[in-house]
C-alpha positions as CSV (number, residue, x, y, z in Angstrom):
1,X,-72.3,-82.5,-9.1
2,X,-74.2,-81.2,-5.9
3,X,-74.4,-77.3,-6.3
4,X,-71.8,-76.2,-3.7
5,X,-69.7,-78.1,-5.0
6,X,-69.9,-77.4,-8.1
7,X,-69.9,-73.4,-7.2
8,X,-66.8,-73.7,-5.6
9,X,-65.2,-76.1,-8.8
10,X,-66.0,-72.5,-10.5
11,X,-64.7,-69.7,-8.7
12,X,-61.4,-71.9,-8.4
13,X,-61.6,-72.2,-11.8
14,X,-62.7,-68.2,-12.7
15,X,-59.5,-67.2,-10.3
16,X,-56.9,-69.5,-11.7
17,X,-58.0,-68.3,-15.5
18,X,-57.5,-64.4,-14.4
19,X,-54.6,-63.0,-16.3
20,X,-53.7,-59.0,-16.6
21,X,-53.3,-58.5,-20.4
22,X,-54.5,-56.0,-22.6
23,X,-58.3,-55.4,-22.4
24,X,-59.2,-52.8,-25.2
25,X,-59.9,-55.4,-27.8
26,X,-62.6,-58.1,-28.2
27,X,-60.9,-61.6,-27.8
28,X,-62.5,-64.7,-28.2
29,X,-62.6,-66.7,-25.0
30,X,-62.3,-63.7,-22.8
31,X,-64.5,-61.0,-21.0
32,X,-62.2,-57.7,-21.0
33,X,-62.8,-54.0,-20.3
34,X,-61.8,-50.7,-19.2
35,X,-62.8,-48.5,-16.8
36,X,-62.1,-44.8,-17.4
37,X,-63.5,-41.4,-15.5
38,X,-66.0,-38.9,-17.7
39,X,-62.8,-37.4,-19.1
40,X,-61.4,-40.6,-20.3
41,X,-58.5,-40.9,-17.8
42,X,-58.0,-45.1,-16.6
43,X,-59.0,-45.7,-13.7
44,X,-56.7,-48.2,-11.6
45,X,-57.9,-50.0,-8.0
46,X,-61.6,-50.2,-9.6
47,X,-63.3,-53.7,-8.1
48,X,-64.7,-55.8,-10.9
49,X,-67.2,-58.5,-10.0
50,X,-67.6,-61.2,-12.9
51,X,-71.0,-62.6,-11.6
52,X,-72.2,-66.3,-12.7
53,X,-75.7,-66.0,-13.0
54,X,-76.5,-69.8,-13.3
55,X,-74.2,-70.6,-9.5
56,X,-75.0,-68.9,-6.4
57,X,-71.6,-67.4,-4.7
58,X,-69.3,-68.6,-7.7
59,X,-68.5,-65.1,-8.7
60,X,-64.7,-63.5,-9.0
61,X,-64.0,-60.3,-7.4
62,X,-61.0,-58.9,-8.9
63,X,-59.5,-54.9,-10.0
64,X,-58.4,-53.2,-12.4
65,X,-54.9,-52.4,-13.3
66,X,-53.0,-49.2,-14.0
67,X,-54.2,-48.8,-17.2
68,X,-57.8,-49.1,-15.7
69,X,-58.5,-53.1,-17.8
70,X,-59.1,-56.4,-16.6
71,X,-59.3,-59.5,-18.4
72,X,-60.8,-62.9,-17.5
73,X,-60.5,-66.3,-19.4
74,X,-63.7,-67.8,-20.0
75,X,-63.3,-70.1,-22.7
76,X,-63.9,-73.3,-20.3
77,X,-67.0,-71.8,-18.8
78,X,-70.1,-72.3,-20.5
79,X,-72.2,-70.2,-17.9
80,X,-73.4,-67.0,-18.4
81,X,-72.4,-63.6,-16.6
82,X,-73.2,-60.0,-15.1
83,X,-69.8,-58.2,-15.3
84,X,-70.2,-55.0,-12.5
85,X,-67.7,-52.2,-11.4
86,X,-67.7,-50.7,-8.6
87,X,-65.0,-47.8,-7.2
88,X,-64.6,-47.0,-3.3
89,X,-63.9,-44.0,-2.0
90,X,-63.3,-42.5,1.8
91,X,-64.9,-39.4,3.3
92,X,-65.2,-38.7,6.5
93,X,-63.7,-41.8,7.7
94,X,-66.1,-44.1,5.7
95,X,-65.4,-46.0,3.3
96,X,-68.2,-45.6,0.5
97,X,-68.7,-47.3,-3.1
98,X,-69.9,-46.2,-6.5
99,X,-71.6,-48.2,-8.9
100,X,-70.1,-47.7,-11.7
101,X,-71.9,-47.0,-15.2
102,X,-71.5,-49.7,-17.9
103,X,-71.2,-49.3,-21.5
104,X,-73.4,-52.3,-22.9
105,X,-75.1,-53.6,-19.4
106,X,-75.8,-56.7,-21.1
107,X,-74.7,-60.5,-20.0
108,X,-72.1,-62.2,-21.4
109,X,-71.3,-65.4,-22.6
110,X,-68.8,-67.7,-21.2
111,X,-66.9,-69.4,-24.1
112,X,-67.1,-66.5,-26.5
113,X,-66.4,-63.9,-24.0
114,X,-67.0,-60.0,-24.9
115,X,-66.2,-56.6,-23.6
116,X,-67.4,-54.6,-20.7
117,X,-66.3,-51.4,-20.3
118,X,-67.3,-49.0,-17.5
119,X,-67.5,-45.2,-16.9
120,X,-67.4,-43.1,-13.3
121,X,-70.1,-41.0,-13.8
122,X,-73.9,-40.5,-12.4
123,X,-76.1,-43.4,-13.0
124,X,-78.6,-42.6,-15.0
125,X,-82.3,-41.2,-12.6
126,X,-85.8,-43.4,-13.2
127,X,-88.9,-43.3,-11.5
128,X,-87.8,-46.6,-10.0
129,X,-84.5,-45.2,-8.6
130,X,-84.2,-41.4,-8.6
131,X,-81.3,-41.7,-6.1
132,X,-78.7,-42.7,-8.8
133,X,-75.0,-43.8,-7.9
134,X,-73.4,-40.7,-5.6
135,X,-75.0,-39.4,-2.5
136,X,-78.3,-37.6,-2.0
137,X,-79.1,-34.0,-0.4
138,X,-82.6,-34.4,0.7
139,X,-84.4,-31.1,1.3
140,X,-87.7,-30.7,3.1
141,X,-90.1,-27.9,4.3
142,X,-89.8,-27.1,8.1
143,X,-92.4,-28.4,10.3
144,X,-95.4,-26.2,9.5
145,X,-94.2,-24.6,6.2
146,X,-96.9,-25.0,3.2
147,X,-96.5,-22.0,1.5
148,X,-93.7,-23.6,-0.7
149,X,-94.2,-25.7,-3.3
150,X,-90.9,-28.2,-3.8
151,X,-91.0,-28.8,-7.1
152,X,-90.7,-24.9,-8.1
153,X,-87.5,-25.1,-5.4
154,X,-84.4,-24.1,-7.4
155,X,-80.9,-25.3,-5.6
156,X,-77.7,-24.2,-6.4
157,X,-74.7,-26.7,-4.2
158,X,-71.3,-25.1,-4.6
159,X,-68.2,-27.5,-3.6
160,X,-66.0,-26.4,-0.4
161,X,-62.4,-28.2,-1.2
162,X,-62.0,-31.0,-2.6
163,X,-64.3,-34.1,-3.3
164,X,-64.4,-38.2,-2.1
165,X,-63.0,-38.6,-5.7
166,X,-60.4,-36.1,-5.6
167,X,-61.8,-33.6,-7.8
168,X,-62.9,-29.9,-7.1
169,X,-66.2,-30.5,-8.5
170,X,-68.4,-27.5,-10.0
171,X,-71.5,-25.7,-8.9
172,X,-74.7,-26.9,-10.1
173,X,-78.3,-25.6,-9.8
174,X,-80.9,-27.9,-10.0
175,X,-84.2,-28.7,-9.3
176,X,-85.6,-30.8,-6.8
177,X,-87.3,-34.2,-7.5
178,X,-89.9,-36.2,-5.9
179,X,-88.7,-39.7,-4.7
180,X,-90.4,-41.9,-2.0
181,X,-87.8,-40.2,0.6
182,X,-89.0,-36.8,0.2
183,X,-87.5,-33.9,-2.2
184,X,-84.0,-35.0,-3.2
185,X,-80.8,-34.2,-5.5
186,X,-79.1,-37.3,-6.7
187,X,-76.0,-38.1,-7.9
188,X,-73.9,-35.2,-5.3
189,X,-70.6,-36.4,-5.4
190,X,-69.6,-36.6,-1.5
191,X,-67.8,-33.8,0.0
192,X,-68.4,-30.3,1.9
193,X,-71.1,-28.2,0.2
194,X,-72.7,-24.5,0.4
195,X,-76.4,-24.6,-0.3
196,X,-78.3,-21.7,-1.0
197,X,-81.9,-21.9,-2.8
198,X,-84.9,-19.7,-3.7
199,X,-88.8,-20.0,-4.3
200,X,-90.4,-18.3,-7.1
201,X,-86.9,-15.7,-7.3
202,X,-87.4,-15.2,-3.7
203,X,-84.1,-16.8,-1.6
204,X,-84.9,-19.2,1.1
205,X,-83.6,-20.0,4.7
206,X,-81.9,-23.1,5.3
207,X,-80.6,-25.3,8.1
208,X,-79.1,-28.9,9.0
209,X,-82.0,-30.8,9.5
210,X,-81.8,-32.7,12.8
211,X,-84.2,-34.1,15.9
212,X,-84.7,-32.4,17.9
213,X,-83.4,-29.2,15.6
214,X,-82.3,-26.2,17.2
215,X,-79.9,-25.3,14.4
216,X,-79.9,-21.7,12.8
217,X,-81.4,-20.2,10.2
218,X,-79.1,-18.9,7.4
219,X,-79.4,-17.5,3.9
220,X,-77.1,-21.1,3.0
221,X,-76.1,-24.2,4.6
222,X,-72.6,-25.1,4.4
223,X,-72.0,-28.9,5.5
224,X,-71.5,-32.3,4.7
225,X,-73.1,-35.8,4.5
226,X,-73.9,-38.1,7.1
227,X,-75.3,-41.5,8.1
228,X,-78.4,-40.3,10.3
229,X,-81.4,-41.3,8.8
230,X,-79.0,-44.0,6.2
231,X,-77.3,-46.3,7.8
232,X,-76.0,-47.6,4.3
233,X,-75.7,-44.3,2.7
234,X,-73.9,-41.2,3.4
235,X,-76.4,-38.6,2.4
236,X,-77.3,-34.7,3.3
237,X,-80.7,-33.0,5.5
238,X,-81.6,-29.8,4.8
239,X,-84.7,-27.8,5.9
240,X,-86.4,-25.1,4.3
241,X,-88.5,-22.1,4.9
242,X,-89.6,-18.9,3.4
243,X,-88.1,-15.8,5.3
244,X,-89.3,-13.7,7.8
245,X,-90.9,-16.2,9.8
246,X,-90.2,-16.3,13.6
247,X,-87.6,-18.5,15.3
């Protein structure tokens, strides 16, 4: 059978076998899952792709119900698959998606089938991704400030209403890491933000970084994230500087 062909014999297939039974047991035959938050709550609407990794574009997009589980019969498919979750969100009039975390990020079988389950939370940071699953807030040293050394920059974001997922969030204070973007937080969870950070105990000034920038200085930021330097990902621009130095 000539390849597209035979891609589109399986994605007919892979639809027609979808069912929406319960999904927190192992059963032969089937890949199931569910997707919860980090404090265990389901999590309904969540797109799950079923990926074949042996057929170019014969992968099934479908969600998850309200109990937050999928199911997908696989006993007539000897192929092998990548099983991914992924949750939209809007802000700001964008539409945004998080890859979500899996359990056991291992392929499965078709035939024998297996579980996947899935968890909203921040994707674990590498070298070869420090950006992780959420936005970014990228702070840099002003144009001609090297009296501060980034990786002794302590940052504290503090939430301003409510989140892209609906939460109120918490403050966190954090360090910032090197990535090949400049000095960055990953995993922010997008939303409004105050930013406030010191150097050595000694609180910084910080502004929206822009170009031109003719933004003000401030003790804190308070903003958002944006697409200006991303066109794919909503992230924030901060600058930094040590006080007292002229405007």
């Amino acid at each position: 059978m000539h390849r597209p062909a035979q891609a589109a014999l399986i994605a007919t297939i892979l639809a027609a076998t979808l069912t929406g039974a319960d999904a927190t047991t192992p059963v032969k035959g089937f890949i199931t899952g569910t997707v919860v938050n980090e404090q265990g709550a389901p999590l309904a609407g969540v797109e799950i792709d079923v990926d074949n990794t042996l057929s170019y574009d014969s992968n099934l997009v479908t969600y998850t119900d309200a109990k937050g589980q999928y199911r997908v019969d696989v006993r007539k498919l000897p192929f092998t698959f990548q099983v991914y979750a992924k949750l939209k969100v809007k802000y700001e009039g964008y539409t945004t998606a998080i890859e979500l975390v899996p359990r056991t990020p291992n392929a499965v079988a078709g035939v024998v089938g297996g579980v996947r389950d899935f968890v909203l939370r921040p994707k674990p940071i590498t070298p070869e991704d420090p950006y992780g699953n959420q936005g970014c807030v990228f702070i840099e040293r002003a144009i001609g400030e090297y009296d501060i050394d980034e990786a002794q920059v302590l940052v504290t974001l503090t939430p301003v209403g409510k989140l892209a997922d609906g939460s109120t969030g918490k403050p966190r204070t954090v360090h910032l890491l090197r990535s090949g973007s400049g000095p960055v937080i990953p995993n922010v969870m997008w939303g409004r933000y105050t930013v406030t950070a010191t150097y050595q105990g000694q609180p910084l000034e910080l502004r929206r970084r822009t170009s031109p920038n003719n933004n003000p200085w401030n003790t804190s930021y308070t903003g958002g994230f944006v697409r200006e330097y991303n066109i794919t990902q909503l992230n924030m621009y901060v600058e930094m500087r040590l006080p007292n130095k002229s405007n």
